[in-house]
VEXMIVEX-979016 format. One line per field, with one value per residue: x negated, y, z of N, C-alpha, C, O in turn; residue number from 1; chain. Coordinates in pm, whole numbers, always signed. Atoms other than C-alpha are relative to their C-alpha. Layout:
<pts>
n.px: X ...
n.py: Y ...
n.pz: Z ...
ca.px: X ...
ca.py: Y ...
ca.pz: Z ...
c.px: X ...
c.py: Y ...
c.pz: Z ...
o.px: X ...
o.py: Y ...
o.pz: Z ...
num: NUM ...
cadena: A ...
</pts>
This chain:
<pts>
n.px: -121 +73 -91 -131 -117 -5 -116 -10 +94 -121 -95 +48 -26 -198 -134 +27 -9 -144 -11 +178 +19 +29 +67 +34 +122 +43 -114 -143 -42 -10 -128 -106 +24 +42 +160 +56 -26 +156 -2 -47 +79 +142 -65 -6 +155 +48 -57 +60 +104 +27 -108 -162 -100 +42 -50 +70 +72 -34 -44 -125 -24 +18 -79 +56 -116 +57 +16 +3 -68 +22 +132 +11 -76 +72 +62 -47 -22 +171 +33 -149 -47 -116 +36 +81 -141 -13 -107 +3 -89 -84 -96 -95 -96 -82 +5 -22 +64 +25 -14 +12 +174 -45 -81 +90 +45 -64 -64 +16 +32 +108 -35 +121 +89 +24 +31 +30 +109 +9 -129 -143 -47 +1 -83 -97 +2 -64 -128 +47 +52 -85 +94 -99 +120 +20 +133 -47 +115 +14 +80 +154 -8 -31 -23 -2 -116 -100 +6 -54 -141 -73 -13 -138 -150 -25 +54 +99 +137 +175 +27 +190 -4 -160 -129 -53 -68 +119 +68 +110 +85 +38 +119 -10 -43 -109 -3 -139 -167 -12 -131 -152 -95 -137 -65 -119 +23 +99 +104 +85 +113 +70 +81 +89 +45 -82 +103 +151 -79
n.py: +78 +147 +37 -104 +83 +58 -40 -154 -37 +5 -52 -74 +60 +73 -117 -31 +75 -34 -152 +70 -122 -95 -47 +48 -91 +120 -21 +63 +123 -21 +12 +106 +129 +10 +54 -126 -91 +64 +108 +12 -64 +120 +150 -74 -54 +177 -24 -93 +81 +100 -23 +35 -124 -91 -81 -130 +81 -34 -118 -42 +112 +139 +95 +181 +71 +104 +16 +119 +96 +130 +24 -63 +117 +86 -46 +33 +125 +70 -8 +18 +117 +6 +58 -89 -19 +122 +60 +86 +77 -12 +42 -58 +121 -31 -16 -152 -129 -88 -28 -43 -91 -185 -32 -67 -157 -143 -9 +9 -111 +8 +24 +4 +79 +200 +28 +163 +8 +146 -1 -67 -94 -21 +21 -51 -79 +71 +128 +69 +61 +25 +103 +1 -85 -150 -71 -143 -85 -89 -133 +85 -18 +48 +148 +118 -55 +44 +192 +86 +3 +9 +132 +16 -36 +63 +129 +31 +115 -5 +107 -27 +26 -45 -93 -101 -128 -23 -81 -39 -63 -29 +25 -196 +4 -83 -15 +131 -46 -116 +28 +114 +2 +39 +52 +18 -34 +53 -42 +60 -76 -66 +49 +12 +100 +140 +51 -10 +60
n.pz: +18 +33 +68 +19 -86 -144 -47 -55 +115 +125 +0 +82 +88 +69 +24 +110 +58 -64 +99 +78 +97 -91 -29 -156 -84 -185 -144 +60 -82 -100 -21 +24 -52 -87 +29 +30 +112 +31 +3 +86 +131 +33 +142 +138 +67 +73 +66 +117 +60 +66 +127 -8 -88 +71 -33 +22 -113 -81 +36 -47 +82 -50 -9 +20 -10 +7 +150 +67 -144 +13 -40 -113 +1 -40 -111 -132 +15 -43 -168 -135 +6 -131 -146 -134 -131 -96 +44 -144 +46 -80 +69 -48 +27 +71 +183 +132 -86 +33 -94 -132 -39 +58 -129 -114 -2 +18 -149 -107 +56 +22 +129 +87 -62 +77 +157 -1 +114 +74 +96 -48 +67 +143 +96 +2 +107 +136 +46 +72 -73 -83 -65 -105 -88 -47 -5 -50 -44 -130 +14 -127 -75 -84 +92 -114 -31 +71 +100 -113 +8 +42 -30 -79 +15 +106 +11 +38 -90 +52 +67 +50 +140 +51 -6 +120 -40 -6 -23 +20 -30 +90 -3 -3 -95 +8 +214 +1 -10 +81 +73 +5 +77 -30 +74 -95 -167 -72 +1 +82 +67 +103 +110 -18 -67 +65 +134 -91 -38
ca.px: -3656 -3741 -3401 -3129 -2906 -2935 -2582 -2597 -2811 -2495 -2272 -2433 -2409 -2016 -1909 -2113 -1989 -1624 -1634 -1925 -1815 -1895 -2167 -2336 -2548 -2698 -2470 -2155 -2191 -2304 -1955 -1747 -1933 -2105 -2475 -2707 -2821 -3204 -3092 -2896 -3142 -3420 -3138 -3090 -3451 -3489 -3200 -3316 -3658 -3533 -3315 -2957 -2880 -2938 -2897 -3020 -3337 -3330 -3229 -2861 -2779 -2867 -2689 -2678 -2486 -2464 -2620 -2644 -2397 -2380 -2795 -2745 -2503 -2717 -2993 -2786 -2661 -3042 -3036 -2690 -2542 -2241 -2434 -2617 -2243 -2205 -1932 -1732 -1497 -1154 -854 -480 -196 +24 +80 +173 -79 -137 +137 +62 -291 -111 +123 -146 -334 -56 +71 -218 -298 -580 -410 -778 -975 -1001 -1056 -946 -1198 -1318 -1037 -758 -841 -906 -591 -370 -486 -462 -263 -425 -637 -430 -634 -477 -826 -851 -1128 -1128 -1384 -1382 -1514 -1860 -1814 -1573 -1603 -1643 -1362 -1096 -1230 -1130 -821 -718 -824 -580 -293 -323 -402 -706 -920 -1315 -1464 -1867 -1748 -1448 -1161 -925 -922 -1268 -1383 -1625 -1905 -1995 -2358 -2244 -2098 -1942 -1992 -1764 -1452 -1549 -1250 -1011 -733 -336 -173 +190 +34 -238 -613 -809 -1175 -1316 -1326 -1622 -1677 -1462 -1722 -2044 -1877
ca.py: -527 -911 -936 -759 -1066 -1040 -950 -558 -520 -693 -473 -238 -501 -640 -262 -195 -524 -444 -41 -151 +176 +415 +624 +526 +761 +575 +821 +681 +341 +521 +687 +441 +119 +199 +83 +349 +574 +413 +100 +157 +388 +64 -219 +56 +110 -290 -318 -43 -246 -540 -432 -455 -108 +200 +558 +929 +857 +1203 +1573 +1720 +1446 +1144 +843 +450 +240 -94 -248 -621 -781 -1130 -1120 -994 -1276 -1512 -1414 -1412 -1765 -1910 -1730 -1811 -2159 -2212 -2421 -2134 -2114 -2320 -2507 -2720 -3011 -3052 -3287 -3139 -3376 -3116 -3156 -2802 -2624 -2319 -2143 -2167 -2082 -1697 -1734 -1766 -1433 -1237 -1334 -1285 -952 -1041 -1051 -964 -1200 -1528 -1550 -1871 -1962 -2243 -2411 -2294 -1948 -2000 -2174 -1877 -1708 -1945 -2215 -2448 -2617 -2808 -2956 -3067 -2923 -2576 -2369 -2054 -1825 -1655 -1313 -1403 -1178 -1365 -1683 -1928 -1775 -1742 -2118 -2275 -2133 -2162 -2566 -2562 -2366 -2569 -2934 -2953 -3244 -3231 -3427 -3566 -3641 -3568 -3400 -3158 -2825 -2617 -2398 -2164 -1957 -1714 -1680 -1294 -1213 -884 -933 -1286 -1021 -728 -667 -962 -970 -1015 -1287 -1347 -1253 -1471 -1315 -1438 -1400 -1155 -1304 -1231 -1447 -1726 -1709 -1720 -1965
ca.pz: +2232 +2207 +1975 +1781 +1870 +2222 +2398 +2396 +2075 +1902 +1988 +1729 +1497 +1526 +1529 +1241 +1087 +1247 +979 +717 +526 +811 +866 +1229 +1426 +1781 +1998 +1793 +1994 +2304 +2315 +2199 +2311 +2594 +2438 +2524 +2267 +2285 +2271 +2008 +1776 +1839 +1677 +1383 +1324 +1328 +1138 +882 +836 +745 +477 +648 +753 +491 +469 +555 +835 +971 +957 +1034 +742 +925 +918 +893 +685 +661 +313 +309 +558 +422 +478 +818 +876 +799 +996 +1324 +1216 +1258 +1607 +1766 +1812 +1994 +2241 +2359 +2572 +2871 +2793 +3107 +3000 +3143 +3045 +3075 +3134 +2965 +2550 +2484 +2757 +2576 +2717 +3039 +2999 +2872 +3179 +3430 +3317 +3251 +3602 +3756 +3550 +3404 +3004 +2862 +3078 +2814 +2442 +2298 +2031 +1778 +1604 +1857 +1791 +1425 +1368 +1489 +1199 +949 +1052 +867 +1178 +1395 +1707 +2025 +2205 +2386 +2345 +2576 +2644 +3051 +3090 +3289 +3564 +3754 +3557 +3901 +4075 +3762 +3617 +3975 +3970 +3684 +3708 +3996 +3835 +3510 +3704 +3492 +3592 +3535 +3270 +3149 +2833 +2584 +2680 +2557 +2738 +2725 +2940 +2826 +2992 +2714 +2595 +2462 +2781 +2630 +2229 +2295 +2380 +2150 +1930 +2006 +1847 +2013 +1825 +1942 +2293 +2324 +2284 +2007 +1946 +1686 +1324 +1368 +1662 +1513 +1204 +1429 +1650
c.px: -40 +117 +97 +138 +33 +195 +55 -49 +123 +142 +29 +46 +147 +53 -39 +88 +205 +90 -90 +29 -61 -140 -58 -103 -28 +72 +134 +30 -18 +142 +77 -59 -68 -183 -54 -91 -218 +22 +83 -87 -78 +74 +13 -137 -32 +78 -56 -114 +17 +120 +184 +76 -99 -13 -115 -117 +44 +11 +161 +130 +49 +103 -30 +120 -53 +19 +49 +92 +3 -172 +1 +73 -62 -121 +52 +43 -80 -21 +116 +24 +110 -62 -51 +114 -54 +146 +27 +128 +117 +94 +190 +104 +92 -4 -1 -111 -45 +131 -2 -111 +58 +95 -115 -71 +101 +50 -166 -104 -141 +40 -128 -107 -52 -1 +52 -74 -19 +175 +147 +38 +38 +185 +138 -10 +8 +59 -43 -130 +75 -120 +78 -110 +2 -134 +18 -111 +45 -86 -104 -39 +80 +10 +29 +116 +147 -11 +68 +103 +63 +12 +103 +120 +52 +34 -92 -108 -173 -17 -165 +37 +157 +82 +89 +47 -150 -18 -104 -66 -96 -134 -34 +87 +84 +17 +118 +150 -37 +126 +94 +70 +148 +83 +137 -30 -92 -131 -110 -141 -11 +4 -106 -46 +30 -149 -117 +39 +20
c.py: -136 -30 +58 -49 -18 +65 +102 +23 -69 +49 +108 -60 -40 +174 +83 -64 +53 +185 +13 +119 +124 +23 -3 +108 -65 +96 -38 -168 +31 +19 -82 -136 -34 -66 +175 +46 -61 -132 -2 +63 -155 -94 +98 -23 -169 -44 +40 -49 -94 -6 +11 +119 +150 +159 +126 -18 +125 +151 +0 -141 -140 -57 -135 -35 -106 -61 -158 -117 -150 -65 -28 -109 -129 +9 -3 -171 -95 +41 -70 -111 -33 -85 +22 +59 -100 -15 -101 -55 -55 -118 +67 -138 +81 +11 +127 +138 +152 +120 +55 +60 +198 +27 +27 +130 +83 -12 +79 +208 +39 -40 +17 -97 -108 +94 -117 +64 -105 -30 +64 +122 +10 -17 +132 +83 -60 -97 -115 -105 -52 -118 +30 +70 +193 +24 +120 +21 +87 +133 -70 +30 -58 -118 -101 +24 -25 -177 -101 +59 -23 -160 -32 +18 -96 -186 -28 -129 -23 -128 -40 +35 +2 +103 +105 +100 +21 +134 +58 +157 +119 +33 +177 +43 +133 -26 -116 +98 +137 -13 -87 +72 -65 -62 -58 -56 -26 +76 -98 +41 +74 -123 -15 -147 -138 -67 -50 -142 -167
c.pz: -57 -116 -35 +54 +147 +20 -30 -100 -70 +3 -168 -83 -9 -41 -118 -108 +1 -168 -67 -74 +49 +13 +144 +14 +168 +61 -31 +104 +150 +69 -35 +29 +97 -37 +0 -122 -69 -24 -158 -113 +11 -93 -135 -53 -36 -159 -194 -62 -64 -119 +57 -1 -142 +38 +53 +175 +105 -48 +26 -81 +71 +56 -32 -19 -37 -172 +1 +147 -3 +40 +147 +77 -45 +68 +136 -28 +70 +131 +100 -67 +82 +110 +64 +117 +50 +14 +101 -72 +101 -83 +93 -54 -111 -137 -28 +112 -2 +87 +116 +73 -23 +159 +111 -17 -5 +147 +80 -18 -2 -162 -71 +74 -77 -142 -92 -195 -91 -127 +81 +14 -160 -57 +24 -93 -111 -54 -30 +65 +125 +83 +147 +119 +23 +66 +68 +106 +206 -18 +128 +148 +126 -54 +87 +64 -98 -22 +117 +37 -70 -46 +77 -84 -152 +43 -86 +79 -104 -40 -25 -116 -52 +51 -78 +70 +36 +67 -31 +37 -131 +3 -26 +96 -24 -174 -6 -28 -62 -129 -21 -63 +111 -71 +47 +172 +52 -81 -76 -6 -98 -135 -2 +84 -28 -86 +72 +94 -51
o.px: -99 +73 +164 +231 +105 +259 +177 -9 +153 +241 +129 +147 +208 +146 +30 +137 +279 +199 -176 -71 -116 -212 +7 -182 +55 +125 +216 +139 +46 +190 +160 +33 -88 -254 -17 -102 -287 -79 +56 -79 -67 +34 -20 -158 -78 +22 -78 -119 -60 +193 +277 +198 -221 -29 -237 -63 +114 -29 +210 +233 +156 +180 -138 +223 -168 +116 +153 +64 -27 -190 -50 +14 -12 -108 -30 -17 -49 -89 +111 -2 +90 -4 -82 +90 -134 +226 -67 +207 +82 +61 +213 +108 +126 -82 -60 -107 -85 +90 +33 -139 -5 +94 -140 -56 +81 +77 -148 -177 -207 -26 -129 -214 -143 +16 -46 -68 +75 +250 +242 +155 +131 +249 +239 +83 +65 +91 +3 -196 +87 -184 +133 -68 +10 -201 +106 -152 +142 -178 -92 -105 +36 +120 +119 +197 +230 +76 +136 +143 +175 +112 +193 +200 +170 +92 -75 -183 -208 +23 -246 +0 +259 +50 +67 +168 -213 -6 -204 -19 -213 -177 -119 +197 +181 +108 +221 +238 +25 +159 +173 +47 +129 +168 +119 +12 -133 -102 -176 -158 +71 -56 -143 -96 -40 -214 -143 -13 +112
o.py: -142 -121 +110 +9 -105 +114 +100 +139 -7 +0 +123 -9 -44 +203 +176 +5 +82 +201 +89 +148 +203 -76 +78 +146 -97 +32 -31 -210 -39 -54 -80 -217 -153 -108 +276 -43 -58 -184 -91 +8 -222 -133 +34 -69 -219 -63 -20 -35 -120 -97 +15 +130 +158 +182 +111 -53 +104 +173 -111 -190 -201 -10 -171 -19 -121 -50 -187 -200 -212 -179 -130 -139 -227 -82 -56 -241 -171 -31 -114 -130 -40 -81 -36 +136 -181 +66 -170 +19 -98 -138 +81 -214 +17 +99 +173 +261 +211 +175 +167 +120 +295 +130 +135 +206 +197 +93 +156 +275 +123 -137 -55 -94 -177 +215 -189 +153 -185 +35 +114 +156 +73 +52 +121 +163 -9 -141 -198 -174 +26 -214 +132 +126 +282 -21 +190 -36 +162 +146 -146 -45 -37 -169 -177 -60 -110 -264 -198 +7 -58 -197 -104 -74 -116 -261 -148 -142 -55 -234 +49 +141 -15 +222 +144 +114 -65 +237 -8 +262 +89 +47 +254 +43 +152 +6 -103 +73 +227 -117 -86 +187 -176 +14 -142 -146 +29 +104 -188 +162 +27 -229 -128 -249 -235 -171 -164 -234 -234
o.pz: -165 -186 +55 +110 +198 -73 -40 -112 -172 -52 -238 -132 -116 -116 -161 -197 -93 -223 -22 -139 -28 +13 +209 -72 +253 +152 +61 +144 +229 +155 +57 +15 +120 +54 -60 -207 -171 -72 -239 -223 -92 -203 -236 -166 -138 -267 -298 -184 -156 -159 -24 -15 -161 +158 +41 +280 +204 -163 +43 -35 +67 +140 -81 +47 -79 -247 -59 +233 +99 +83 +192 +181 +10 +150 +211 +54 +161 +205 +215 -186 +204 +219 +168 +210 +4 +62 +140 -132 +211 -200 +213 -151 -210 -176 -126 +111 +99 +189 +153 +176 +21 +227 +163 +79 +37 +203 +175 +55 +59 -198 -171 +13 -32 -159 -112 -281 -86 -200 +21 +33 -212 -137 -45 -104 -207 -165 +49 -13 +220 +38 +187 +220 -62 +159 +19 +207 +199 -99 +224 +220 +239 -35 +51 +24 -65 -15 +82 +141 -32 -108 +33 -103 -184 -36 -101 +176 -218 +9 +0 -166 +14 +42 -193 +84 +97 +1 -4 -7 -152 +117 +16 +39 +49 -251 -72 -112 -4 -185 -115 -100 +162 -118 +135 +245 +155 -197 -23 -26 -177 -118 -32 +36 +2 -77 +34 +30 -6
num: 1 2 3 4 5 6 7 8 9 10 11 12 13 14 15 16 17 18 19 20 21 22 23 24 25 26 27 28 29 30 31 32 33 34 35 36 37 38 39 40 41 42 43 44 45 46 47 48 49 50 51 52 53 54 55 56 57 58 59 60 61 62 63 64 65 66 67 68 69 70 71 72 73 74 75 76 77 78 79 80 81 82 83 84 85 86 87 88 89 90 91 92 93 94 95 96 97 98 99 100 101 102 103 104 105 106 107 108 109 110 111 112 113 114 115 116 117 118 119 120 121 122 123 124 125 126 127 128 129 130 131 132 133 134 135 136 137 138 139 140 141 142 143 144 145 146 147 148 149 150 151 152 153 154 155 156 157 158 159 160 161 162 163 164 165 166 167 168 169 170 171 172 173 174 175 176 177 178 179 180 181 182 183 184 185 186 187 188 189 190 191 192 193 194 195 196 197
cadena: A A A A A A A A A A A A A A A A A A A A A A A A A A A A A A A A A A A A A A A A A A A A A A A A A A A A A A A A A A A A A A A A A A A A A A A A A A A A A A A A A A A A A A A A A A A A A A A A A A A A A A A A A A A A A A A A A A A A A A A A A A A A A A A A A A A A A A A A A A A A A A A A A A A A A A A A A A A A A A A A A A A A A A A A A A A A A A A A A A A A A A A A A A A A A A A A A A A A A
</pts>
């Protein structure tokens, strides 16, 4: 494993980070997160070395919890940068476009498909960031497909520089949409991801 931060190796980690009181065993994320059960004992055992992750190693006992999360949190910090996304710049004639960005997925029944992120997720949680810019994550699998439609259905016009409506190509292609959040409808990133982010 070249990295605990890679995509799939932080699943382990948000859903640790997600129930920090819980007892983890590597088939606990198999079933419930789809990381297989080797992939998941190797991020524990890294984990467990470098102080983040505690607990009983092995016997009927065995378990992993997590010790030092603020450590562990900084450590991914130094690896991830939001500009390991590919990020595509757009300008929207419309002032209040949010909206219609929730109308096009739910029409086109695709309501978990986006994320919005940065300050335009942050501020639906605390209000307290008001930016006329949209940040919003695509799921990566159909990213070329949805992104050119939903340029059309929005009028979005492609930008080099500036703008204020962001497409984004995520760099965690499933860790980006691990535990969103539904905030009067629209699909927020993870706290987590906000924080990291």
């Amino acid at each position: 494993m070249k990295t605990i931060f890679s995509d799939k190796a932080t699943i382990v980690i948000r859903a640790m980070l997600s129930q920090p009181e819980k007892k983890w065993v590597a088939r606990d994320f198999e079933k419930e997160f789809g990381v297989g059960r080797a992939r998941a004992a190797a991020v524990l055992s890294i984990l467990r070395k470098k102080g983040f992750v505690g607990g009983i190693r092995s016997g009927r006992l065995a378990h992993n919890i997590l010790l030092n999360k603020k450590a562990l949190l900084d450590e991914w910090l130094k690896f991830y940068s939001f500009e390991l996304n590919k990020t595509y710049l757009y300008y929207s004639p419309y002032e209040n476009v949010l909206p219609r960005l929730k109308d096009y997925f739910e029409a086109k029944k695709l309501a978990n498909g986006y994320a919005l992120t940065l300050h335009t997720g942050a501020n639906f949680i605390t209000n307290y960031v008001n930016t006329q810019a949209v940040y919003c994550y695509l799921k990566d699998e159909d990213f070329n497909e949805v992104s050119l439609d939903l340029r059309q259905a929005l009028n979005l016009k492609e930008l080099r520089k500036g703008g204020n409506f962001y497409l984004i190509r995520p760099y965690y292609k499933n860790g980006a949409f691990f535990n969103n959040k539904k905030i009067n409808g629209y699909n927020i990133a993870s706290c987590l991801q906000l924080y990291l982010d």
